[in-house]
Short mmCIF file of the C-alpha atoms (twelve columns), coordinates in Angstrom:
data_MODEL
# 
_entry.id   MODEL 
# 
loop_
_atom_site.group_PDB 
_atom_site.id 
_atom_site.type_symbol 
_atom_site.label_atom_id 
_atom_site.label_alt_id 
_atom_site.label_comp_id 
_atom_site.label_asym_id 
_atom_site.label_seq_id 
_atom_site.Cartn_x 
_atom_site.Cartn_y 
_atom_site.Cartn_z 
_atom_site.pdbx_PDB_model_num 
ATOM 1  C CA . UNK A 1  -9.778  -38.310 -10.274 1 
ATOM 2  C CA . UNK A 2  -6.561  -39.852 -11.056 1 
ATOM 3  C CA . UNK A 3  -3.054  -39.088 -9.121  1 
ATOM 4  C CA . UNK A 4  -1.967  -37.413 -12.245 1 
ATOM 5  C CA . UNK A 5  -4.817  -34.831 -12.772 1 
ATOM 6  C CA . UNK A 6  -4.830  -34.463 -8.884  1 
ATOM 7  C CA . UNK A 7  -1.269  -33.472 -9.260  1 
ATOM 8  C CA . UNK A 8  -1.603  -31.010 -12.409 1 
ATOM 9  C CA . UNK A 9  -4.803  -29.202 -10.198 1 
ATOM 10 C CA . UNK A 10 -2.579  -28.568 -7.273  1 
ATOM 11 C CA . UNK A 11 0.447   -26.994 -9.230  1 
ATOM 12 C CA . UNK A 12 -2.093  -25.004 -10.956 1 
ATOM 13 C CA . UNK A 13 -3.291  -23.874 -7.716  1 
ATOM 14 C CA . UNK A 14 0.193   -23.307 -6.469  1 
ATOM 15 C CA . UNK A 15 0.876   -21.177 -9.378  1 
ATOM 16 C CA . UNK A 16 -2.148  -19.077 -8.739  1 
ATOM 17 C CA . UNK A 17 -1.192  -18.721 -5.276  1 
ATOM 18 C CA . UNK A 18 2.654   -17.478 -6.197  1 
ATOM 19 C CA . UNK A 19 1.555   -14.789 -8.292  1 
ATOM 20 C CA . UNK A 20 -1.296  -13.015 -5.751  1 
ATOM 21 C CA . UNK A 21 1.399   -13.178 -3.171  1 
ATOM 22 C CA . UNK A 22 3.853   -10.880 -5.668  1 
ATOM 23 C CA . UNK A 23 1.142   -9.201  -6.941  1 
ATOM 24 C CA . UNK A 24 0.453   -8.578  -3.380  1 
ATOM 25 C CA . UNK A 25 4.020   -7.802  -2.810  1 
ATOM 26 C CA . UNK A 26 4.593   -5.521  -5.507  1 
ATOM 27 C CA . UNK A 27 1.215   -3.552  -4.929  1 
ATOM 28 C CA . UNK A 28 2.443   0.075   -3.817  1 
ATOM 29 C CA . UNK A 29 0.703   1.876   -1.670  1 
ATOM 30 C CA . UNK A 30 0.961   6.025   -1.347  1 
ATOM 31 C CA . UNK A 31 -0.072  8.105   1.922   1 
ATOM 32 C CA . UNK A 32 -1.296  11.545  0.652   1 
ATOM 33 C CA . UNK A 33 -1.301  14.535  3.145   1 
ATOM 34 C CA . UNK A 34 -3.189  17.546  2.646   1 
ATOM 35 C CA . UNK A 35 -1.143  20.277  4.605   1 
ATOM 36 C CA . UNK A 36 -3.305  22.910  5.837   1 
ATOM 37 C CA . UNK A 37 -0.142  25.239  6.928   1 
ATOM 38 C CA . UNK A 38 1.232   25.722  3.628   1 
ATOM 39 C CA . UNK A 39 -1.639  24.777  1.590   1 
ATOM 40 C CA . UNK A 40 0.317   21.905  0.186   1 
ATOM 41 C CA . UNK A 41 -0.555  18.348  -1.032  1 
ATOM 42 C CA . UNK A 42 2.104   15.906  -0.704  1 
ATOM 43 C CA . UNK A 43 2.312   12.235  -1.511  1 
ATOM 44 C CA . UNK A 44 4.923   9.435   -0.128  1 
ATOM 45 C CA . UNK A 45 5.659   5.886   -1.251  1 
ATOM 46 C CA . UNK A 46 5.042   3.486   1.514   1 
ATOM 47 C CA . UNK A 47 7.448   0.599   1.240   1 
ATOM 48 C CA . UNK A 48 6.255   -1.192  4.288   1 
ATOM 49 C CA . UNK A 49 2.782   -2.838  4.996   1 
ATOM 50 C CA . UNK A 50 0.863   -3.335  7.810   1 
ATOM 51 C CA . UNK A 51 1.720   0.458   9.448   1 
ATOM 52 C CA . UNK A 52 -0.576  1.337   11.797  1 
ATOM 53 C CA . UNK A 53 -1.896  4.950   12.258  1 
ATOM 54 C CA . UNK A 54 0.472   6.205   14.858  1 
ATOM 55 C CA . UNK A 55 3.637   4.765   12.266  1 
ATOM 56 C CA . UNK A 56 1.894   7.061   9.530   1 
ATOM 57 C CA . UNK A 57 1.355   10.259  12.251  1 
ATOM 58 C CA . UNK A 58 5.241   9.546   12.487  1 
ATOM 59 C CA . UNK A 59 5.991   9.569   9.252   1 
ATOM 60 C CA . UNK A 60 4.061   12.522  8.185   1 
ATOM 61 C CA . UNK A 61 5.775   14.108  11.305  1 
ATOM 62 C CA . UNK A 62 9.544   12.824  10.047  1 
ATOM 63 C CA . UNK A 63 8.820   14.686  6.566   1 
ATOM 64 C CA . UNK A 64 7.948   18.050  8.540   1 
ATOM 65 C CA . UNK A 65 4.338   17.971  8.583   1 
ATOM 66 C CA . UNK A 66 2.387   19.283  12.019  1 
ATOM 67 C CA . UNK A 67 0.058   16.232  12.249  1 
ATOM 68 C CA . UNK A 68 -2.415  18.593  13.749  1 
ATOM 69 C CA . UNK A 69 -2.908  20.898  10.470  1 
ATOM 70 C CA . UNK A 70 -2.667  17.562  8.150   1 
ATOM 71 C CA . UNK A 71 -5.335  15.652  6.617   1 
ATOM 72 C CA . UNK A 72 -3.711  12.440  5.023   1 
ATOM 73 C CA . UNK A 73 -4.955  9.042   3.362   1 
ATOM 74 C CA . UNK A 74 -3.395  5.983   2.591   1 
ATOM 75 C CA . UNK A 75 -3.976  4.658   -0.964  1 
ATOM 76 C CA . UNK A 76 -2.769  2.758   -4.191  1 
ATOM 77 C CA . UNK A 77 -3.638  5.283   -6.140  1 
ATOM 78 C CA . UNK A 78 -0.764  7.120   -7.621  1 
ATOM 79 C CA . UNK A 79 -2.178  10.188  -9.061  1 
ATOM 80 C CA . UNK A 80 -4.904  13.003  -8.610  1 
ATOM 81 C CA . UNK A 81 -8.368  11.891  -9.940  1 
ATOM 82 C CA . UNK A 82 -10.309 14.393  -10.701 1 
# 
């Protein structure tokens, strides 16, 4: 394969690689909680990745939820399907 072709596969490649790393990157991600005390579903944008589960107990706990009457999942799914 010649230097030139070599050269036009890798920037290709590089390309590729840029946009899954903002596609990545601009992926949002949701946590729903299911609040059993008021018989409420809630759901909250997650800005930052890689959150463990006690960071999402927190959070559900920072936005007045009793973790222990909560059932929540983390998702990209944006709305209810039914």
């Amino acid at each position: 394969m010649s230097d030139s072709v070599k050269a036009w596969h890798e920037m290709k490649e590089s390309e590729k690689a840029g946009r899954d790393h903002a596609t990545e990157i601009n992926t949002r991600h949701y946590i729903w909680v299911l609040d059993h005390s008021y018989g409420t579903v809630h759901r909250y944008n997650i800005k930052v990745k890689g959150l463990d589960m006690e960071d999402y107990e927190t959070l559900i706990s920072l936005h007045g939820h009793s973790v222990n009457n909560c059932q929540w999942m983390v998702t990209d799914k944006k709305e209810v399907i039914y």
